[in-house]
N, C-alpha and C positions, 0 to 999 in steps of 0.2 A: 745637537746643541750648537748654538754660534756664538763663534768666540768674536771680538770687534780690536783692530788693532788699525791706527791712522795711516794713511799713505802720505805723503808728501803735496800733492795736488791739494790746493785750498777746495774745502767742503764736501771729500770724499772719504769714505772709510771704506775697506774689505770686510766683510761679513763670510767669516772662513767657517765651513760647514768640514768636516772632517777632508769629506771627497770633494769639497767646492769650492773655490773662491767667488764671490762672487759681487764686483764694485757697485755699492748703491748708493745714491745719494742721502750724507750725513746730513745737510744744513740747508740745502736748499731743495725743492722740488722738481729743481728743473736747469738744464744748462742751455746755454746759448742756442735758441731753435725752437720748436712747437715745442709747448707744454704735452699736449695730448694730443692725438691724433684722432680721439672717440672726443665727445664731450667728455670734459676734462675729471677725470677720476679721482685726483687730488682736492679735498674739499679746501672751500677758505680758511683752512686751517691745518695745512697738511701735517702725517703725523708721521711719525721717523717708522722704516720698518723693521724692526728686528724682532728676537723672541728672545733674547738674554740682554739683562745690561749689568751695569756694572754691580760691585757691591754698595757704595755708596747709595747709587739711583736706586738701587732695590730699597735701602733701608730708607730713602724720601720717600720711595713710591710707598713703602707698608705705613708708614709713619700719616700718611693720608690716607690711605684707605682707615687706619684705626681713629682717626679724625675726625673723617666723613664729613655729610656737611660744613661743618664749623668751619672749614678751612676754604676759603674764595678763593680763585684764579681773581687777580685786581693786578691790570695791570693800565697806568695811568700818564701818557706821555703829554706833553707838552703841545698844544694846538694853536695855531693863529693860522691867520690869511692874508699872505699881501694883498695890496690894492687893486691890482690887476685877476684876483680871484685864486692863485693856487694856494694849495692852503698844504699846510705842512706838519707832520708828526715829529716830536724831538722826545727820544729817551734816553735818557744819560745814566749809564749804567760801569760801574768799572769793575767790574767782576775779571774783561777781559782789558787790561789796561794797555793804553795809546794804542788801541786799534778799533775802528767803526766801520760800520757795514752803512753804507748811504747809495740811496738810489731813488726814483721815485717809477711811478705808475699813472697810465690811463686806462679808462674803464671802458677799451677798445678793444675789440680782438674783431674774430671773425661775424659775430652778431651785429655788429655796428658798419658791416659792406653790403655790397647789394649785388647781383648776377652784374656781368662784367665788369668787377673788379674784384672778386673772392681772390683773398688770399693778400692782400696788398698791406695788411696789415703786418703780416709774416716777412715781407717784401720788406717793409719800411726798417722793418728791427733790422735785417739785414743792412738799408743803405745805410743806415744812423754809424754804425761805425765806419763807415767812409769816408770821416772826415768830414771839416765844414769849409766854408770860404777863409781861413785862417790855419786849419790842419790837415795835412795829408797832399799839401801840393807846395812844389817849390815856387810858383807863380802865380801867384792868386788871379791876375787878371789875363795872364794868358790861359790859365785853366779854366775860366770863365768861359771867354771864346771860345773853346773846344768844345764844352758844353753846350753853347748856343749852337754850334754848327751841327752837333750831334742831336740834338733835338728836332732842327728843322730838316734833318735826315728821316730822324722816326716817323715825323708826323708825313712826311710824304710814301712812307715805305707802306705805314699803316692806311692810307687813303688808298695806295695801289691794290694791298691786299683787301681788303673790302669790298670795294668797285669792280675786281679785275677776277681775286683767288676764290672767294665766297661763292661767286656764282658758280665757277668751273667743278667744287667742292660740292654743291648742293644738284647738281648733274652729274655727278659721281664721276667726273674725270681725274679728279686728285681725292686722296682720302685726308687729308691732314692742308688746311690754305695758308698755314703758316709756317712747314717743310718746308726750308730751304733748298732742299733737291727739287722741289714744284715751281722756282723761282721764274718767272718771265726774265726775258733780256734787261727790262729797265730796270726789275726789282734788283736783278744781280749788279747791275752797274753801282747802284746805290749802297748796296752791301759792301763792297769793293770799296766806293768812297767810305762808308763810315768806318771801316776797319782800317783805313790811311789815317784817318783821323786818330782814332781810338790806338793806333800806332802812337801817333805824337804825341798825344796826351800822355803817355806809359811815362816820356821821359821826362817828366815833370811830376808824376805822381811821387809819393813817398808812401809806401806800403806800410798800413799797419802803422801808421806815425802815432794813432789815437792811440792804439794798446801802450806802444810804445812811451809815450811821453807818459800812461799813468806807471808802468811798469818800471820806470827808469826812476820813479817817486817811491819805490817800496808799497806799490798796491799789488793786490794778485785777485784774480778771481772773477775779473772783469766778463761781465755776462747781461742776456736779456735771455727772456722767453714769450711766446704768443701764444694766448688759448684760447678757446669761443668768445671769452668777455673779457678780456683785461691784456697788457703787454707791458712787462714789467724791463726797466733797466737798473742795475744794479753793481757793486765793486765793491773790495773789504781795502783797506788803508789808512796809512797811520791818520793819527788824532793830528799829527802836526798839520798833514797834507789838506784838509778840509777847503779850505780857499782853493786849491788847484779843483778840487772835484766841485766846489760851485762855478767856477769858472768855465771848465771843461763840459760840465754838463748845459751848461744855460746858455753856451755857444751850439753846442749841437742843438738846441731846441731854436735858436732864434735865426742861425744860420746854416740848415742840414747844407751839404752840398749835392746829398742826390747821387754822387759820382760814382761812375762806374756802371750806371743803370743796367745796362746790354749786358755786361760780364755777368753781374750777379741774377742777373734775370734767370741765366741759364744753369748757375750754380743752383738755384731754386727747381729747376724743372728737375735737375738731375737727383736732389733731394727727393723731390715728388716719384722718382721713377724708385728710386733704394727705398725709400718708406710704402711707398703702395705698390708700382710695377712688378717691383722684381721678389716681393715676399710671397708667400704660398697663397694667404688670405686677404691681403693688405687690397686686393680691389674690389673683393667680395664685401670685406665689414665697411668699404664706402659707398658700395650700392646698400647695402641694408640701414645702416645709417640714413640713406637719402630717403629710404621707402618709409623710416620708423619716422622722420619727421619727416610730416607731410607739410606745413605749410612755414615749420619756422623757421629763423634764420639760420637754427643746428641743421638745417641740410645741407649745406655745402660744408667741405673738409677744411683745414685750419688752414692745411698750405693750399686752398684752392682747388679750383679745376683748370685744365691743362689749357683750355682755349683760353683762358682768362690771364692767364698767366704770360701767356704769349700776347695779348691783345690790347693791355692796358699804357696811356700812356705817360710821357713825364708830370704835364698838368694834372692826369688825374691822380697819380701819387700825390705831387703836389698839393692839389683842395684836399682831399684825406685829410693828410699830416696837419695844414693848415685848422682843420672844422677837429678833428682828436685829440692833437697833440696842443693844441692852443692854452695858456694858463689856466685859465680857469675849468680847464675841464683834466689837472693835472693834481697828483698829489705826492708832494718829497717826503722822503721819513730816513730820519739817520738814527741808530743807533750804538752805543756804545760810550766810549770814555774820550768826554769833549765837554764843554764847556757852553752850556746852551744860551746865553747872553752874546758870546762872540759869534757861534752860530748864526743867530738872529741874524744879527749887524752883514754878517756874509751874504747872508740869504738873501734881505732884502737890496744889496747893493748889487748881486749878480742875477738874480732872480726876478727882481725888481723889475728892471730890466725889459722882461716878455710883454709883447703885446697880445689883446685877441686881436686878430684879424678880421673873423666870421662870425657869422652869430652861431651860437650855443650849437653843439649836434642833434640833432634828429633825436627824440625817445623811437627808444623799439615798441610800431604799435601794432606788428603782426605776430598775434599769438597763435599756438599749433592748435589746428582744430582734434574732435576724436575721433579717436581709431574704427569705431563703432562696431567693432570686430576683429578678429584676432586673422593678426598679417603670419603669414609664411614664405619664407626666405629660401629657396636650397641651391645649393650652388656646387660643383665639383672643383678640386684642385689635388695638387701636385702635396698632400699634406695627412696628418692623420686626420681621424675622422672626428668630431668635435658639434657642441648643440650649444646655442645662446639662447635662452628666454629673457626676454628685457620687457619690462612695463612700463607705464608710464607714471614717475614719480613726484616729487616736489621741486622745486625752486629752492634755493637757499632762502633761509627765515621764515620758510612757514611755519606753522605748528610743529606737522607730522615729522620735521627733518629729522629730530634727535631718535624717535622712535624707530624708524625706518634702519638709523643706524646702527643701532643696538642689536636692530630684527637681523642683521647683515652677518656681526658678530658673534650674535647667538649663534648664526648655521658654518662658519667659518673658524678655523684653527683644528687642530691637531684632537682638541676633545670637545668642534661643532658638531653640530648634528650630521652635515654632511659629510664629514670624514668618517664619524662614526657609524651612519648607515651605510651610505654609497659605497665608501671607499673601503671601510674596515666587516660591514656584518655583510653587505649583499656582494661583496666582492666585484660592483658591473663596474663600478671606474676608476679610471686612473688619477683624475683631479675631478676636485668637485669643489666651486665657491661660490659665494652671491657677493653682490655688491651695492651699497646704495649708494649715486654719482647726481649729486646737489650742482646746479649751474645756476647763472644770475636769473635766467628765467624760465626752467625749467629743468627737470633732475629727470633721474632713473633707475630702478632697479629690477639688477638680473643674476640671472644664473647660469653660470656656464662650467660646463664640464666636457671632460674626453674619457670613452670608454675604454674597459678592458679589453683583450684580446677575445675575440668572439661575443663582444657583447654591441647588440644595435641600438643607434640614437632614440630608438622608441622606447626601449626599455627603461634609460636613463631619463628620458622626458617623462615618461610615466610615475618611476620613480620623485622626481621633484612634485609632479601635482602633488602625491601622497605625502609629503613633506608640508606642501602649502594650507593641505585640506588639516593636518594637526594643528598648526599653527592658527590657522583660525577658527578651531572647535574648543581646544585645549588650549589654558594660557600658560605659559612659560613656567619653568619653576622660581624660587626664589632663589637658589641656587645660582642658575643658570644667568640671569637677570643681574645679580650682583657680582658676579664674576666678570663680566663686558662691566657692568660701571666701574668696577673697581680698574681692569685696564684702561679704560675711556680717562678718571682721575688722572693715573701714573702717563698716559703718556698727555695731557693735559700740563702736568708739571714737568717733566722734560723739553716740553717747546717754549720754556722759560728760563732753557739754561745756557743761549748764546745768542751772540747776535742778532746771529743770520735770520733764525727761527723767528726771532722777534719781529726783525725785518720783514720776511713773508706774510709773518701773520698779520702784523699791523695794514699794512701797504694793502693786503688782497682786502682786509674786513671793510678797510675805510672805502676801498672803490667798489665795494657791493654792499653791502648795508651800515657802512657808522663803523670806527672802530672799538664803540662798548662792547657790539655783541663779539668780540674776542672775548672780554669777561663774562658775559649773558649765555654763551650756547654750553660751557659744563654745566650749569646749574639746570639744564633744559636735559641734559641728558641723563643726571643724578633723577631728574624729578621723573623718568617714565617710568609707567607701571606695566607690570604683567596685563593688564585688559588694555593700555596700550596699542602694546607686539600685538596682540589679539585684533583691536579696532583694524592698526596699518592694513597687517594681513590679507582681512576683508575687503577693505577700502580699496587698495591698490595691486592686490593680485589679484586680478580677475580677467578673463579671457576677453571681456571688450575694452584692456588697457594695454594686451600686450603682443610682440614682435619673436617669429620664433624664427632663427633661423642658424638652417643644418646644412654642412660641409661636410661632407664626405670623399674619401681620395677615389681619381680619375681610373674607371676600369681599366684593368691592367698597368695603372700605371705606379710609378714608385715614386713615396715624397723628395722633394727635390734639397739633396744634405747641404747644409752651410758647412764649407770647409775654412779653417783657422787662416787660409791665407785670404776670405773675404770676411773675417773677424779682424784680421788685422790692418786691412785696406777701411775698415767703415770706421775707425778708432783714432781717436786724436791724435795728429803726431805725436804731441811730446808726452803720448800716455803709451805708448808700443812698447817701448823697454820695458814700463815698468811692469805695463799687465800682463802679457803675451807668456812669458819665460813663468811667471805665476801662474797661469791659466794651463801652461802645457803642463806640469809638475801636478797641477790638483786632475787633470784628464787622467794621467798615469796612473793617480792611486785609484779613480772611479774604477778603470777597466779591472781592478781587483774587488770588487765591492762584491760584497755575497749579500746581502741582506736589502731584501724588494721591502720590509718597511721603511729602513732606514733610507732608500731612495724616494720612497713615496714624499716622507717626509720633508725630502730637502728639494723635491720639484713641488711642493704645495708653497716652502717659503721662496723659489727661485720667482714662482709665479707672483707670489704678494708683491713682492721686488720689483719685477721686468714694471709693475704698474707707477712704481715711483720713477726709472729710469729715463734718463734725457734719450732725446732720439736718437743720436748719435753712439748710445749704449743701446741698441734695440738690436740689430744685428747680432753683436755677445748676448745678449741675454738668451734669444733664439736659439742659438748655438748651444748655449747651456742646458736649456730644457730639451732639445735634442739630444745630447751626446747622454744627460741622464736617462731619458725617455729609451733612447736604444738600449743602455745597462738593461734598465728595468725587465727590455721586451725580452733579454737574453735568458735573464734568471726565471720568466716567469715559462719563456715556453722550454727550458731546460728541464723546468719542475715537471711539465706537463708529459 
């Protein structure tokens, strides 16, 4: 059972498992950084993870299930467009009084780049809070010229290396043309100069002035995130403060400064190396990723590839931002207790404001061809041994979405099918879930599991076909069927009972299809039938839709342990006190845990969890399902 008690951090709760704590995110999907690292798991409508709530939400959530239909999710905000095209959501709500969650969004992520430039969208979240030509620099027009000079550095570094490093690279005399240990004499000279530069500019910089000047207003929570389709900016702050956060915001939109480019570039690579490099799996699931899209824009990763990242320059961040980020391809959404007449009047005075520059962006007009056949992935690492079957599924707003979701549900939790075969009557695994992952123009659904001790990935593969072949002979029961809508309802009505939630939902629905179908996709998921699950099934589990691929640990070798002092290096400073000292106190009681279901259970919700987690909580999560994972291995070959 998990109990839920708040932390202190805006939009984070502990979800305490007897033996576990474990920080997931309450309000938001996601914290400063990639949303997902896979196509993004969290649908347009992300749903809190838990398995207890309160007493109150229990008596809403029964009071709608006894309702059923009769009772609509209608939720109705306020719409116009200034003139310049962004067009904006207003919901005034005072449930939580003089405090609003405002931010807006474009319907950019990594689908919207092209090969050399992946990842620049990830990039840009980053420079946006660097300040503009009015924040973050004591000297606006000497920090200009630094700029300028540091530019006409890059583009010369970047012509040497092309010309000079490329070639030497592609005759295998250097492995990496953008090592600076590989540097020629000119390229180093230039290094040398823009680091003089990038000296001088420090003493004019003002660190963090943006957080700054909103934090020193009584805002907290100041955040963005990037995922395959969308890059969201966001902050929670008083009702009074509104004018500061139009102004603040519609400076950064109309005058980014960019600053910083060089520093944070490599802040970025070194992200890419802790997220992919240095995880057991983390370069395995981005070559299978690459292989499972074969032609769409989900093949490349959120934060890029590494030559890219290295290669891009100011101009081309530059047009980006200019053709993405331009009004009309923008959409603001504030919610909470304010005043939507004065609003307005803000809006159109600071908002007003943006030009387009460009014409309209690009439609995405390359879609993924078929598989035509069933791909196979295998790869060794430093990890346990583990099997993903992925298909190829929907899009957000198709028909099948809500189906597909339910079919996810039905085999997942504590009394799915797959705990109840896999993990509880045939004893092969240690986790076992499916998942169905909706993206703006393409989805997916998979199964992934890790086996027991002495049990092989073919087994566990096998097992799932026999799980897919019922499912598409036999339809569901009614049972089974109402039990996923009845949760689908309750947490339907849960992401209607704060800001933030509102804010994600509205903000992600409007930049992927409209934001009615926020009230349109429960009624789509009340209305599926048992022949449904049955149809999806058929349709979309099939061997010339889907991607299998199995990791297995390095012979002889042993998985590579995350120790607490690289939990507590990858964790946001001003979260280290608070988590760390909780985190060792909940390990202590694990190492006494006797009871392999009761761990089962809390590495099935650790997992639900790690899938809502910001990246920056990816490291602790790992750690978690490790240090259970090792309990588990103790008690099970004790028994043996």
């Amino acid at each position: 059972m998990l109990h839920r008690r708040p932390l202190d951090t805006p939009g984070w709760a502990f979800f305490v498992h007897p033996r576990l704590a474990v920080p997931t995110p309450a309000t938001a999907p996601s914290s400063t950084g990639i949303i997902s690292p896979r196509p993004m798991a969290a649908k347009p409508f992300p749903r809190e993870t838990q398995t207890m709530i309160s007493p109150v939400r229990a008596l809403a959530a029964a009071c709608l299930t006894l309702a059923g239909p009769a009772i609509a999710q209608q939720v109705e905000p306020i719409e116009f467009k200034l003139d310049n095209g962004m067009t904006f959501l207003l919901l005034p709500r005072d449930e939580q009084p003089n405090v609003i969650t405002a931010g807006w969004i474009t319907p950019a992520g990594s689908t919207s780049e092209r090969p050399g430039i992946t990842g620049v969208s990830h990039m840009l979240e980053h420079l946006l809070f660097k300040g503009t030509d009015a924040v973050g620099t004591s000297d606006a027009a000497l920090d200009k010229q630094f700029r300028e000079r540091l530019t006409e550095i890059r583009e010369q570094m970047r012509r040497l290396t092309i010309e000079q490093q490329y070639p030497r690279y592609l005759r295998g005399e250097i492995d990496n043309p953008w090592d600076p240990e590989h540097d020629t004499e000119e390229l180093r000279a230039l290094r040398a100069k823009m680091t003089d530069i990038q000296d001088e500019q420090r003493t004019i910089t003002i660190k963090n002035e943006f957080d700054k000047i909103y934090t020193g207003n009584g805002a907290s929570g100041m955040n963005a995130g990037t995922s395959n389709d969308f890059t969201i900016y966001y902050i929670n702050l008083p009702s009074n403060k509104l004018e500061l956060w139009a102004w603040m915001e519609s400076d950064r939109l109309m005058n980014p400064s960019l600053r910083e480019l060089d520093a944070e570039r490599f802040v970025v690579i070194e992200e890419r190396r802790q997220r992919l490099e240095s995880t057991p799996t983390g370069m395995l699931d981005e070559r299978f990723d690459s292989m499972f899209w074969v032609a769409s824009p989900y093949n490349w990763p959120v934060i890029g590839w590494m030559s890219d990242l290295m290669a891009y320059t100011e101009d081309e961040v530059l047009e980006y931002f200019e053709t993405h980020y331009q009004p009309a391809n923008l959409t603001g959404v504030i919610v909470g207790d304010f005043d939507p007449d004065e609003a307005r009047q803000l809006i159109e005075s600071y908002f007003g404001r943006l030009v387009n520059k460009r014409p309209p962006p690009p439609p995405i007009v390359t879609h993924d061809v078929p598989l035509m056949g069933e791909l196979r992935f295998t790869g060794e690492c430093d990890c346990q041994d583990q099997i993903e079957v992925r298909y190829r599924g929907v899009a957000a707003g198709h028909p099948d979405e809500a189906a597909l979701e339910l079919l996810a549900a039905i085999l997942n939790g504590r009394t799915g099918r797959l705990y109840q075969t896999l993990i509880e009557q045939d004893g092969i695994a240690a986790t076992a879930r499916a998942g169905s992952d909706t993206n703006r123009y393409a989805g997916t659904f998979s199964f992934r599991a890790t086996p027991k001790a002495n049990t092989d990935l073919l087994t566990i593969e096998n097992a799932w076909y026999r799980q897919v072949e019922k499912l598409q002979s036999e339809p569901v029961s009614d049972q089974e069927l109402q039990k996923v809508k009845n949760q689908a309802r309750a947490d339907s009505f849960r992401n209607l009972q704060n800001n933030s939630n509102l804010f994600f939902q509205l903000a992600i629905s409007e930049a992927w299809l409209g934001w009615e179908y926020l009230n349109e996709y429960p009624k789509k998921l009340q209305a599926v039938t048992a022949e449904d699950i049955r149809r999806v099934a058929n349709t979309y589990l099939k061997d010339d839709r889907k991607g299998v691929a199995i990791y297995t640990r390095k012979q002889g070798g042993q998985p590579v342990l995350i120790t607490l002092d690289q939990v507590r290096a990858s964790l946001p400073e001003q979260m280290v006190e608070m988590i760390i000292p909780q985190l060792e106190a909940q390990l202590a009681e694990l190492a006494s845990a006797e009871d392999p279901e009761e761990l089962r259970g809390a590495l099935e919700q650790v997992n639900q969890q790690a899938q809502m987690a910001p990246p920056q909580f990816k490291t602790m999560m790992d750690f978690i399902k490790q240090e259970i994972g090792l309990r588990l291995a103790e008690l099970e070959g004790g028994a043996e």
